[in-house]
C-alpha positions as CSV (number, residue, x, y, z in Angstrom):
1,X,-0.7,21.3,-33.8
2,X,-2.7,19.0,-30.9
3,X,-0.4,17.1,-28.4
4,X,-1.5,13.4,-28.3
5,X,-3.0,12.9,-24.6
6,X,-0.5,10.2,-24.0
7,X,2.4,12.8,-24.2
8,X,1.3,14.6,-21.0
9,X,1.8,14.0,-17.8
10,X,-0.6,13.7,-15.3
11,X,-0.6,15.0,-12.3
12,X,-2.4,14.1,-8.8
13,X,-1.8,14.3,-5.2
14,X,-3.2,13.1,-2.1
15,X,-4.3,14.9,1.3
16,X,-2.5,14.3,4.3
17,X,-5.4,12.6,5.6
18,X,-5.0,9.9,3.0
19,X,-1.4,9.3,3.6
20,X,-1.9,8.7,7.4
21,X,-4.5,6.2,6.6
22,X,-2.4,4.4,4.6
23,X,0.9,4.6,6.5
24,X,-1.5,3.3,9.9
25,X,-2.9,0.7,7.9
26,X,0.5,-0.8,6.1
27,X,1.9,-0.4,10.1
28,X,-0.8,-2.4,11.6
29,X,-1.0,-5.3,8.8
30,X,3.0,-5.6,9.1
31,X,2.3,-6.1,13.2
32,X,0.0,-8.6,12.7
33,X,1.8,-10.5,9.7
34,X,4.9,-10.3,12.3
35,X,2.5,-11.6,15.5
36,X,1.4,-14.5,13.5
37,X,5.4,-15.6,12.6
38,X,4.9,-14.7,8.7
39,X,7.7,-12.7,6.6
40,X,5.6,-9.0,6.8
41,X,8.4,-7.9,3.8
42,X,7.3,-11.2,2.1
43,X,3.5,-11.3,2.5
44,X,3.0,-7.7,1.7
45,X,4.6,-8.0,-1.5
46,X,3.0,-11.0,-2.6
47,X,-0.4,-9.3,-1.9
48,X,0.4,-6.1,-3.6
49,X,1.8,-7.8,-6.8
50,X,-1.0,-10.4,-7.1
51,X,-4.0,-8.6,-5.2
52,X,-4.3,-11.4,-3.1
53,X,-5.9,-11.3,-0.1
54,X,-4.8,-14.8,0.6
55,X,-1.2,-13.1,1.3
56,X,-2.8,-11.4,4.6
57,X,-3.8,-12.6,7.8
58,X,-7.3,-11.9,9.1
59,X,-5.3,-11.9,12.8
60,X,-6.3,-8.2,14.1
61,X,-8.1,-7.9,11.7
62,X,-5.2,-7.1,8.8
63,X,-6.7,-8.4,5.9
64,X,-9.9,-6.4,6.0
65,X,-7.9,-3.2,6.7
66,X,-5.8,-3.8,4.2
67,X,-8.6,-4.2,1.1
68,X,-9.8,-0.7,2.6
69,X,-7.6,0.9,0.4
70,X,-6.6,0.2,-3.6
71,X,-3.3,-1.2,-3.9
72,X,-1.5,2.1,-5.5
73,X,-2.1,4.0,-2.5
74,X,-0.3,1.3,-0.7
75,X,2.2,1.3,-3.2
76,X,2.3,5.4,-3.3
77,X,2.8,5.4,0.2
78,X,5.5,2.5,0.4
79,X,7.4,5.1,-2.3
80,X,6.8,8.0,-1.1
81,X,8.8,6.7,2.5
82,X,11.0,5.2,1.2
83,X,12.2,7.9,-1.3
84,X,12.1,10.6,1.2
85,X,13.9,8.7,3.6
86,X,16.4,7.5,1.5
């Protein structure tokens, strides 16, 4: 008997590279969110639910940095410290 696809679960991981990148870039947008006198917490939650750019500053260039990367690495990332912290 097949197994429906949707019963599996998949599986990925990501190179250490790739989860430098993100933690350097999520560090550097929350400086310059914090330089400019926004909420960081705030912003980078609006940005992540919504996808809006609008939600980050272009001081230091942030908001270009930030749209380097899709929004689930940044949310993988954000997880990933937090849970192995915690």
């Amino acid at each position: 008997m097949a197994r429906d696809a949707q019963e599996n679960t998949v599986m990925f991981k990501k190179g250490a590279e790739e989860v430098s990148r993100a933690r350097e870039i999520l560090v550097s947008v929350y400086e310059a969110l914090k330089e400019k006198g926004y909420n960081p917490i705030n912003q980078l939650v609006g940005y992540l639910l919504s996808g809006d750019p609008a939600y980050i500053t272009s001081h230091k260039n942030a908001r270009s940095m930030i749209r380097q990367l899709e929004r689930d690495e940044l949310l993988e990332e954000l997880v990933r410290n937090y849970l192995e912290r915690g």
